[in-house]
Each structure stands twice: as structure tokens, then as C-alpha cells.
C-alpha positions as CSV (number, residue, x, y, z in Angstrom):
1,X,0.0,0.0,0.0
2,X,2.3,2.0,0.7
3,X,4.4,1.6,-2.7
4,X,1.3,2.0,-4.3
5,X,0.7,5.5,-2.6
6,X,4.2,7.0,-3.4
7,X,3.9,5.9,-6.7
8,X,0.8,7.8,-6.9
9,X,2.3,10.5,-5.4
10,X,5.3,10.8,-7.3
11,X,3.7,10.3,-10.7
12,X,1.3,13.7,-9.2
13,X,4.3,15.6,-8.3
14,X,6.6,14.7,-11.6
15,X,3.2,16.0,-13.9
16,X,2.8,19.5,-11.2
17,X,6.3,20.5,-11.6
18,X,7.5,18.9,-15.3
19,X,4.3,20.0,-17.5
20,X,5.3,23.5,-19.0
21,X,3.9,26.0,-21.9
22,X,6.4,26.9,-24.3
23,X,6.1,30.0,-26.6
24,X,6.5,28.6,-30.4
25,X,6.3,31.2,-33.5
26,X,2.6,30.1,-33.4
27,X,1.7,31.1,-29.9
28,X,1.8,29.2,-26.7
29,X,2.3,24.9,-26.8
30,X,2.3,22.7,-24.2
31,X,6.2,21.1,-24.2
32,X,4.7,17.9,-26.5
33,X,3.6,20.8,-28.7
34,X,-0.1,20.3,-27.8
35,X,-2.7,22.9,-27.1
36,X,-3.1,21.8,-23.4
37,X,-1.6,20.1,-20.7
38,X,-3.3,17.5,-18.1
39,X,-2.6,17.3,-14.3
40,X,-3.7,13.7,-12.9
41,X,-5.3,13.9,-9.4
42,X,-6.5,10.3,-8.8
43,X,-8.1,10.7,-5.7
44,X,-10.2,14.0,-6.4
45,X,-13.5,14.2,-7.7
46,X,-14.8,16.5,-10.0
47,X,-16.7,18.5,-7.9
48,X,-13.5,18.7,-5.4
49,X,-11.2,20.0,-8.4
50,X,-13.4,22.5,-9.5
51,X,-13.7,24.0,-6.1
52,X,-10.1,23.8,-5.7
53,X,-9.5,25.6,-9.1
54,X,-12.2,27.8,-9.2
55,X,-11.2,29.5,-5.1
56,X,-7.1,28.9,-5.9
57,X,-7.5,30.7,-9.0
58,X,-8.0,34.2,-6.5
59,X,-5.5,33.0,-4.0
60,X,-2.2,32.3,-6.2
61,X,-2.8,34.3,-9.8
62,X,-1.3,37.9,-9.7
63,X,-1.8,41.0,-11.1
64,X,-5.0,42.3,-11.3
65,X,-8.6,40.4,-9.8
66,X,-9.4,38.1,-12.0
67,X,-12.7,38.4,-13.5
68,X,-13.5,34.7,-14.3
69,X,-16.6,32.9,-14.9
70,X,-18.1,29.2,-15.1
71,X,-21.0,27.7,-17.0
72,X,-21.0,24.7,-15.5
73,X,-18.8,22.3,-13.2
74,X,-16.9,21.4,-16.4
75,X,-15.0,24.7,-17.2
76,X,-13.6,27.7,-16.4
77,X,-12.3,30.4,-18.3
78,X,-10.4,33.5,-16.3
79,X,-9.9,36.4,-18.0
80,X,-6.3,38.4,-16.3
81,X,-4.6,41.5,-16.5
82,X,-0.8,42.5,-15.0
83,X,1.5,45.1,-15.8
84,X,4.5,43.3,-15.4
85,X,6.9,43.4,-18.1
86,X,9.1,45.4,-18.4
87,X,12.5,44.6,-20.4
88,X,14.8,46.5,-23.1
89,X,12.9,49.8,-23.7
90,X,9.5,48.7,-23.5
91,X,7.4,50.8,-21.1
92,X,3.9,50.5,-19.8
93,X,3.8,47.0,-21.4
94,X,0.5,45.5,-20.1
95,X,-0.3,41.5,-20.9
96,X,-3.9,40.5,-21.0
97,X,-4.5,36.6,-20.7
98,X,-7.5,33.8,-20.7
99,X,-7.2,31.1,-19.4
100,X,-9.0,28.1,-19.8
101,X,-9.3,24.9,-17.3
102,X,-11.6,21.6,-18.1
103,X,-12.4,19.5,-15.1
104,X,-12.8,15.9,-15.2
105,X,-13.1,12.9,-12.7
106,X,-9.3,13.0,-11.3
107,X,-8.0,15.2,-14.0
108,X,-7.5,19.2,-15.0
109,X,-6.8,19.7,-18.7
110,X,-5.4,23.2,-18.9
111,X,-5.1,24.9,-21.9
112,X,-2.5,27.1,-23.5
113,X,-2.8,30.7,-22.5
114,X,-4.1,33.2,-24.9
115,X,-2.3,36.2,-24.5
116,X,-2.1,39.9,-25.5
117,X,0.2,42.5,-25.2
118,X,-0.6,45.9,-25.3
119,X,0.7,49.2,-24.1
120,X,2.7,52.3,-25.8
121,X,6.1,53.3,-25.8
122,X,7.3,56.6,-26.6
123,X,3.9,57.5,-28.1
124,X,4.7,54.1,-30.8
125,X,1.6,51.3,-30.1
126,X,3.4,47.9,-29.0
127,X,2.3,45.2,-31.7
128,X,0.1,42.2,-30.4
129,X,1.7,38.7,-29.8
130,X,4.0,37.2,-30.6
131,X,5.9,40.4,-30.7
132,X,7.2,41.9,-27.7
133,X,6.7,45.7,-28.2
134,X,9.3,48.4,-29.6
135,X,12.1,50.3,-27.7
136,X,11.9,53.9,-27.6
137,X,13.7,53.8,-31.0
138,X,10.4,52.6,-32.5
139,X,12.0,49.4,-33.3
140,X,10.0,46.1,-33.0
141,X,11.4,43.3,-30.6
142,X,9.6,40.1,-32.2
143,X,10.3,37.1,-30.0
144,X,10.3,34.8,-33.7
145,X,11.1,35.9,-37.1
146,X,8.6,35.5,-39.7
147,X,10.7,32.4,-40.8
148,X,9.9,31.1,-37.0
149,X,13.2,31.4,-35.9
150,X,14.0,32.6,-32.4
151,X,15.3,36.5,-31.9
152,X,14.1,37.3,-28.8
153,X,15.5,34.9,-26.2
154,X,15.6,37.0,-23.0
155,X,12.2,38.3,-23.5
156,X,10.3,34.9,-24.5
157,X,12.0,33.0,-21.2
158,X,10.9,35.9,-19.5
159,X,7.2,35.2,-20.4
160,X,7.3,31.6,-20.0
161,X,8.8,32.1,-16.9
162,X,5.9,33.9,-15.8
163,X,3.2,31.5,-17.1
164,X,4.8,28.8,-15.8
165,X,4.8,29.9,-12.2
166,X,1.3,31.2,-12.3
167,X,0.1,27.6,-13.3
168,X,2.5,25.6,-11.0
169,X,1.5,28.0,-8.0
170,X,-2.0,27.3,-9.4
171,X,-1.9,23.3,-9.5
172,X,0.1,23.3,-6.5
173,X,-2.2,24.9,-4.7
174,X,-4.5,22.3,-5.1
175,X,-4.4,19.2,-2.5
């Protein structure tokens, strides 16, 4: 039994802390380059997980309240704003986000965030996803190249980073 419960465990904690969103040239991807990731919880039940998600989601997610809403004990979408990055030149850079959560018997399938990015700098509007905004010189700072290949390091990391945390904090949070 108790083999069986640190496998358990183990397996829960190896999918919390391994599953990660990655930003390709075509928006966010789970690491397996799907459009959502799933956390196990074997010994939750649905209704358990959606309470869990739906109160953790105010306790762990920052920036501003989220205004989030559910139709049903099956999904939740939260809509977020923070005012948080701030890298090379780019000023006032706010990122709007959704995200999405289905919950299942045991299981959260979350999917890839949607984000925005808007904000001005030096009086120049900062382009929408995926590029990162312009410098006070008015140039842009696009995380891929239109041939998909990566320019932007710093800044991408950056806003994985972010992501990342908030959903780890998130499915952490949950016991």
C-alpha cells in the first residue's frame, strides 16, 4: 500500500512541476507541442477540483482580480490583467490573458494561454503577440522571425517564466 501511494504521489508531483507551456512562432504549446496540458489527481472528484480551481484561482494568480466565470462544473475560463513586463525599452507593457481549465473525474486539462500585449512606448503602439513591443527607438522586438526562428530569447524566457509559475503555483495549490 504504501508503494502504491508513493507511486501515486510521485507520478502527481513529476506531472505539477514537469508539464510546461512553451512559446513557439505560433503562440503558446504545451512542451509535447499540444494545445493543453493535463494534471492527474486520482483521488479527487470532479466536484472537489473545480472548487479547488475555481477559489485557488483568486488566491495564487497575480496581477489584477481576475474576472473569471463558469458555466458549469466542467470549465472555467479566467480572463487576467498584469502590468509586469518590463525589459529592453519597452514601457507600460500590459499582458492581457485567458485562461482556460476543463475539469474531469481526477484530472484538469489546462489549456495554452491566450495572450495579449498591449501598451505604448514613446507615443509608438506595442504590436500584439507574438511580438514583444518596440524600444523607444520605435523598433520592434519580435520574439520569432517571420521564418519562425527565435530573436528574442531574453524576452520569450521571461514570459514563459511567468506563465509557468502562475500555473504551477496554481496546481500546487491544489491538495
Amino acid at each position: 500500500m504504501k508503494k502504491l501511494f508513493l507511486i501515486v504521489f510521485t507520478f502527481v508531483i513529476y506531472s505539477v512541476t514537469c508539464a510546461q507551456f512553451v512559446i513557439t512562432p505560433n503562440g503558446y504549446k504545451s512542451e509535447k507541442g499540444e494545445d493543453y496540458i493535463v494534471y492527474e489527481f486520482p483521488a479527487k472528484a470532479k466536484v472537489e477540483l473545480f472548487k479547488a480551481v475555481s477559489t485557488n484561482i483568486l488566491k495564487t494568480m497575480s496581477g489584477s482580480l481576475p474576472a473569471y466565470y463558469s458555466n458549469s462544473e466542467d470549465f472555467i475560463v479566467m480572463t487576467n490583467v498584469v502590468r509586469k513586463f518590463v525589459n529592453k525599452g519597452i514601457c507600460a507593457l500590459t499582458v492581457e490573458y485567458i485562461l482556460r481549465f476543463a475539469i474531469e473525474e481526477g484530472r484538469v486539462l489546462v489549456y495554452a494561454p491566450e495572450v495579449n500585449f498591449h501598451g505604448t512606448a514613446n507615443g509608438a503602439e506595442i504590436l500584439l503577440f507574438p511580438c514583444a513591443g518596440k524600444n523607444w527607438a520605435g523598433r520592434h522586438f519580435y520574439i520569432y522571425s517571420k521564418e519562425g526562428k527565435l530573436q528574442e530569447k531574453e524576452i520569450k524566457d521571461q514570459i514563459e517564466a511567468y506563465f509557468n509559475k502562475e500555473m504551477t503555483d496554481l496546481i500546487g495549490s491544489i491538495k
